[in-house]
N, C-alpha and C positions, 0 to 999 in steps of 0.2 A: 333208403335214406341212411344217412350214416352218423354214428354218434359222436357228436361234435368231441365228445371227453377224447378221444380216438387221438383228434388232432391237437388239440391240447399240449397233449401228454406226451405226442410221438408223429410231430409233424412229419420227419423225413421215410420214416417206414411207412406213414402212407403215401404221401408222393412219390414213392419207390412202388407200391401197389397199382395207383393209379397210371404210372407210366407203361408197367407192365399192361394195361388194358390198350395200351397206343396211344395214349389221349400225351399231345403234348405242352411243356412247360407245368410240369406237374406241381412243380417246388414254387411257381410263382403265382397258380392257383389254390396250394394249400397256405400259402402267405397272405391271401387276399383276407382269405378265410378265418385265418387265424387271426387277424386284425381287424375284422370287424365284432369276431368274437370278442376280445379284447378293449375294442372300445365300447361294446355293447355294456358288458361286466363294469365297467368303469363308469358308464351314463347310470347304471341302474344302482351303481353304489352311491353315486351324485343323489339320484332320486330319492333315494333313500334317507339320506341326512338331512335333504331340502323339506323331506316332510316331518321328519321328524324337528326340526327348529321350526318349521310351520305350525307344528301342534305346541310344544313347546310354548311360540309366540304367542298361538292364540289364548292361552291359559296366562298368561302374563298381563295379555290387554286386561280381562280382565280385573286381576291384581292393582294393576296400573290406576283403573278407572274406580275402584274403590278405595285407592288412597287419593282421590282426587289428582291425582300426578296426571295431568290432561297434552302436558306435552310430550312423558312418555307413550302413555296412549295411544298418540297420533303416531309417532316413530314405530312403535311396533303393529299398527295398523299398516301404515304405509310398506315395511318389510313383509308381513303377510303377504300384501296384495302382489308385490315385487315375487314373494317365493311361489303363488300360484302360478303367475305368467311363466317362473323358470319352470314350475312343476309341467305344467300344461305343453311349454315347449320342449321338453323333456321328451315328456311321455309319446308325443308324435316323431321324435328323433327315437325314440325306443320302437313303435312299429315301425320305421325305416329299417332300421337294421334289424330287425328282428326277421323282416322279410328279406332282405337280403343275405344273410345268413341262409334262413330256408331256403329261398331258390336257388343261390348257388349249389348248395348239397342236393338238391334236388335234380340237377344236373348230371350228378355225376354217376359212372357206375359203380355196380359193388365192385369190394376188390377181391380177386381169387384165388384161392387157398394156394398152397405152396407148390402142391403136386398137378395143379393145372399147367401144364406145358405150352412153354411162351412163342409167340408166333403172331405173324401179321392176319392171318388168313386162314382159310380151311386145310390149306396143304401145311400148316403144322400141327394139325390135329395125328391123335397118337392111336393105334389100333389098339382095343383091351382086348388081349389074343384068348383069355380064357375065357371071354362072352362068344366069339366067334362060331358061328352055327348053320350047318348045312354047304352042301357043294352046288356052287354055281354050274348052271349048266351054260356049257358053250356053242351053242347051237343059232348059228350063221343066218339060218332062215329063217329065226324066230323074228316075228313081226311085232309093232310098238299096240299098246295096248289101243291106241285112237282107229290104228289101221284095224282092229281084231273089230273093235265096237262100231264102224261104221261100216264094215260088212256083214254081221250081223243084222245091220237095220236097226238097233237098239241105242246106239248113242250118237247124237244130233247136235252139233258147234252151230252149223248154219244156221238151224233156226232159233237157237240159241242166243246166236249176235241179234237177228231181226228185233227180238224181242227187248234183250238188255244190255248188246254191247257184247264184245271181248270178254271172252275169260269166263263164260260161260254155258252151259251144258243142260240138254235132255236126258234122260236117262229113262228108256223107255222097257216094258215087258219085262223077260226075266233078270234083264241089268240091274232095274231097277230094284226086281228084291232081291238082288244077292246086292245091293248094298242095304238094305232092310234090314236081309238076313245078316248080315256081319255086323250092322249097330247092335242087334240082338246078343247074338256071340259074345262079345266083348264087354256087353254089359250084364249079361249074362254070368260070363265069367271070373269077373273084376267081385262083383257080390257074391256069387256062390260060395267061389271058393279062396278066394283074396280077401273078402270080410271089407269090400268098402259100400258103401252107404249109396244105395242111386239117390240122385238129385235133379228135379227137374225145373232150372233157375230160370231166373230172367234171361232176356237175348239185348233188351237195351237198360243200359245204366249211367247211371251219373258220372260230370266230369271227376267229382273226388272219388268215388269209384276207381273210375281208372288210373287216377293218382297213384292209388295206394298201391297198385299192381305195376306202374312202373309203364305204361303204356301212354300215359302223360306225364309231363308236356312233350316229351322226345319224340314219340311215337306220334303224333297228332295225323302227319299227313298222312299214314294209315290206313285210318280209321274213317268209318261214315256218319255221316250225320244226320239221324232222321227229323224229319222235318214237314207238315202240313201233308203228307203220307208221300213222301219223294226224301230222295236222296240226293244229300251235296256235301260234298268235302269241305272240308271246313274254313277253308278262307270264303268259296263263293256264298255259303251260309251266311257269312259276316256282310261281304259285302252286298249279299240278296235284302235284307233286312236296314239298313244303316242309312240310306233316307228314302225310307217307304211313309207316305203317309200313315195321318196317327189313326187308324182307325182300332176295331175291337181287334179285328183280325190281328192288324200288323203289332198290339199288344199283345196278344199270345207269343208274336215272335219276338218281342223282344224280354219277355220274363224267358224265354229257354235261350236266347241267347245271357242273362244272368246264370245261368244253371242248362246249361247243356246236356244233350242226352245221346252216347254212342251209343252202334251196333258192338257186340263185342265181338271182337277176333279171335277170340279161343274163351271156351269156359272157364278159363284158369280164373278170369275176372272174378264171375259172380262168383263160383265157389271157395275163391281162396278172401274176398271181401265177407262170406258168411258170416265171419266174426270179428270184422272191422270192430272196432272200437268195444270192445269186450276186453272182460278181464275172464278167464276162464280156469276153473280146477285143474290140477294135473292129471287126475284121473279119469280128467275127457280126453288125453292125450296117450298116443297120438288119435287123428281125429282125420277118420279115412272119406274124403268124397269122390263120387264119379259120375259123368253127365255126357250122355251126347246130344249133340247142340248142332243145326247150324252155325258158321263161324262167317264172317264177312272181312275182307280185309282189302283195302283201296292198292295193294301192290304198287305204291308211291316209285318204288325203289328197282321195280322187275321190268322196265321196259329193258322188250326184246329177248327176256329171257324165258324158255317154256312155252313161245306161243301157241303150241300146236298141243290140243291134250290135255289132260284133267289135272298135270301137276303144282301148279301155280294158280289156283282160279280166286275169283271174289268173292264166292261161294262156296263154301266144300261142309261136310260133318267130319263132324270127328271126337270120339271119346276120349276124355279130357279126366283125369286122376289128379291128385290135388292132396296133400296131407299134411297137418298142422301137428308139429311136434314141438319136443322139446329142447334145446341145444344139445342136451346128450342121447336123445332119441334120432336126432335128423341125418346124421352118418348112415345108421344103419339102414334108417327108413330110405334114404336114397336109393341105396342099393335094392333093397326091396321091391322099390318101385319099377325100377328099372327089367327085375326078375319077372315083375308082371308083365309088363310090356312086353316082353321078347316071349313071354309064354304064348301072347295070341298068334307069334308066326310059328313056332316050334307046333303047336297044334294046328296050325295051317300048314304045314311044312310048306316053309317059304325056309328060303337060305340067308341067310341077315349076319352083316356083323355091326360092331358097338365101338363108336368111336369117344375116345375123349376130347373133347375141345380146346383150343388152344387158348388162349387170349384175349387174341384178333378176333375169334370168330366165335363165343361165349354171347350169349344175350345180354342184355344193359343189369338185367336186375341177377343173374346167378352168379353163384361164387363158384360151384362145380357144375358142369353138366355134360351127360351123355346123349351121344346122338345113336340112334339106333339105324340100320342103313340097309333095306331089301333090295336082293339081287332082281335086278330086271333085265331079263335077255333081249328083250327088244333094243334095249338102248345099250347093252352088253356093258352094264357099269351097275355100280350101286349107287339106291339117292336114299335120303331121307324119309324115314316115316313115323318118326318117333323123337322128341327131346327131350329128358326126364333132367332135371333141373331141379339144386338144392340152392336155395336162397338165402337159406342164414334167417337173418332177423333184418334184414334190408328192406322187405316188405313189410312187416309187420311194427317197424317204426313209422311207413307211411301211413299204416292203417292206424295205430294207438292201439293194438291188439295183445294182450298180456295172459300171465296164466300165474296161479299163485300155489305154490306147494303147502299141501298140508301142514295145519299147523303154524305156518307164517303170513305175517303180515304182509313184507314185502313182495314185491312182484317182479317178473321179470319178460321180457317180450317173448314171444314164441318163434321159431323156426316154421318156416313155409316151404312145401314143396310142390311142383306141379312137373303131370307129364303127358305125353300125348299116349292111349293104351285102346287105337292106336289110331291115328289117320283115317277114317274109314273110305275116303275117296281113293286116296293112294292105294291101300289094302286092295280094292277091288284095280286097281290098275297090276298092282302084283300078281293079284290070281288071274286076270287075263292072260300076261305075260310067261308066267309060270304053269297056265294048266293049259293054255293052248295046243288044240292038235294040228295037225296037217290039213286035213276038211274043211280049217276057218270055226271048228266046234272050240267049246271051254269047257272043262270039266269042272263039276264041282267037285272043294276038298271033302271026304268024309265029314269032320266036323261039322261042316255045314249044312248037311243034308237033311237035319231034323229039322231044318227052320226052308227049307225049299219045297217043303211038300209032295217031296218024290221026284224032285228034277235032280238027274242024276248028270246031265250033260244042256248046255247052251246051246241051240241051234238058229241058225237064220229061219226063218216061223216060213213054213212051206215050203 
């Protein structure tokens, strides 16, 4: 969310911001905006004088009716009852705009700092050459992690779909704990030696919930909607309930259709809502969390892309970092974050580089973010497995979440960040990819071998 004082004060630098994100007519969306602002400020100053000759009046009837003056009496009765009507229709023209004002800014996204590099799309993302890490190997014969895991006999699409549809996965015997093993790792090493806080949150939360993170309303088709223990996306929700008879049952659905309740699609949700509507010390700050979570996300957007394979699924885990600072702390904590992240491939030795994001291809709610990107020789390209993302205070005005320094009264919003540390479905698709032999075996990396119980190598079992 953005602070209206912003556009106020300096309408065209932001519609110059938000152009930069691709969104267009930027100058006659910051107009709309600014003129309801404007008339909103003008109602409320109305309101203001109307109650104040309201009270005024009413202390006059009074006066009136003890000089016996019975015709002024009636005149400033009759004006009363006239400035309640204007007050009352006021006050209902002030929630109008008051919500319109919100939802448009609610709409829109943050704008991104000066050094995020402008671009429609992924292909203007920028390489950061001095995060770049490890040498890809170029090896012809290397096979995609789905080919490795269904010769094994350990990873299962087929029976997969029977059960729940497309998109996903068994993950059977030692696949299974070496992704076990890697949530452990990761979280493991995020608190040992990173100093952030394990967390282990909810998986469904409220629609204001997901407001505050920027995953509503934009995000909506997403996301899932649990529901009398089934799953439905959120239009067929709406219209499954909408004329159902009135019994007790179809009452339950229609108070969570008043207050709905998503799966979340990354932890970033509940963790970075921890401190929704707080005002918090500064010397809770910065304020480190980490959590792995299953994550669920309805892939609204991904038909046709990924279908084969665990990159793209409705289902995946993944270790989720998350840290509340300060505006002068969140620069550096970005980068921090990001140092962690790429520390779990660097002790995986996995070959990764660190993309900046352009624009185009920037999340709705960051102002900066990096993508972190594992070499996969099966697919002989690099993908995603990591977003570390500084938010600014774009979140934290959706939450009401503040922090107050020592010594002062005043307050001011906090900086949010979130990042993935790291992917742990993708991570084990990397080490398929990367530690596979010629036999169809996986090796496991060093690191992981104190959480594998002496499995030194993946084999097809017999």
């Amino acid at each position: 969310m953005h602070d209206i004082r912003i556009l106020r004060d300096d309408p065209e630098s932001f519609a110059k911001g938000l152009a930069r994100r691709g969104l267009a007519n930027t100058g006659d969306i910051t107009a709309e905006i600014v003129t309801l602002d404007k008339d909103l400020r003008a109602l409320l100053t109305r309101l203001q004088e109307a109650q104040a000759r309201r009270n005024e009046a009413s202390k006059l009837i009074g006066r009136a009716k003890a000089q016996k003056n019975e015709a002024e009496a009636q005149s400033l009765m009759a004006e009363v009852a006239g400035l309640k009507d204007e007050i009352q229709a006021g006050e209902e023209r002030q929630r109008v705009l008051e919500a319109a004002v919100r939802d448009r800014l609610a709409q829109l996204p943050n704008i991104p700092v000066a050094e995020v590099p402008d671009g429609a799309d992924e292909n203007a993302n920028v390489e950061v050459a001095a995060r770049h890490w490890g040498n890809p190997s170029g090896n012809n014969a290397a096979k995609e992690h789905f080919e490795i895991g269904e010769a094994l006999g350990m990873m299962d699409f087929e029976r997969a779909a029977k059960v729940s549809g497309s998109r996903f996965v068994y993950l059977k015997g030692q696949l299974a704990r070496l992704e076990r093993a890697l949530g452990n790792f990761m979280l493991d090493l995020h608190t040992g030696r990173f100093g952030y806080t394990e967390v282990n949150p909810p998986l469904m939360v409220r629609e204001d919930t997901l407001f505050g993170t920027g995953q509503m309303p934009k995000f909506e088709p997403d996301l899932f909607w649990p529901i009398a223990g089934e799953l439905f996306p959120s239009d067929q929700f709406l219209n499954e309930i909408e004329d159902a008879p009135a019994t007790v049952f179809e009452e339950r659905f229609r108070e969570q259709k008043k207050q709905r309740y998503g799966l979340i699609s990354t932890a970033e949700i509940s963790l970075t809502n921890f401190v929704r509507e707080e005002i918090l010390d500064e010397a809770q700050l910065p304020m480190r969390m980490t959590a792995w979570t299953p994550c669920f996300r309805a892939e609204a957007g991904a038909a046709g892309r990924d279908t084969r394979g665990m990159i793209r699924m409705h289902q995946f885990s993944k270790v989720e970092l998350v840290s509340i600072a300060t505006p002068e702390q969140s620069d550096a904590e970005h980068e921090r974050m990001t140092d962690c992240a790429q520390e779990i491939l660097k002790t995986l030795d996995l070959p990764h580089r660190v993309m900046m994001l352009s624009t185009g291809d920037m999340g709705f709610t960051a102002k900066k973010t990096y993508d972190i990107e594992v070499w996969l020789p099966g697919q002989n390209r690099y993908r995603e497995i990591s977003s570390c993302s500084n938010c600014g205070d774009f979140q934290a005005r959706r939450m009401n979440t503040r922090y107050r320094a020592a010594g002062e009264k005043s307050t001011r919003f906090v900086h949010t960040l979130n990042g993935s540390g790291l992917a742990v479905g993708r991570t084990l698709v990397a080490i398929l990819e990367n530690y596979q032999e010629a036999d169809g075996s996986v090796r496991v990396p060093d690191a992981l071998l104190p959480y594998m119980g002496g499995v030194k190598k993946i084999e097809k079992a017999g």
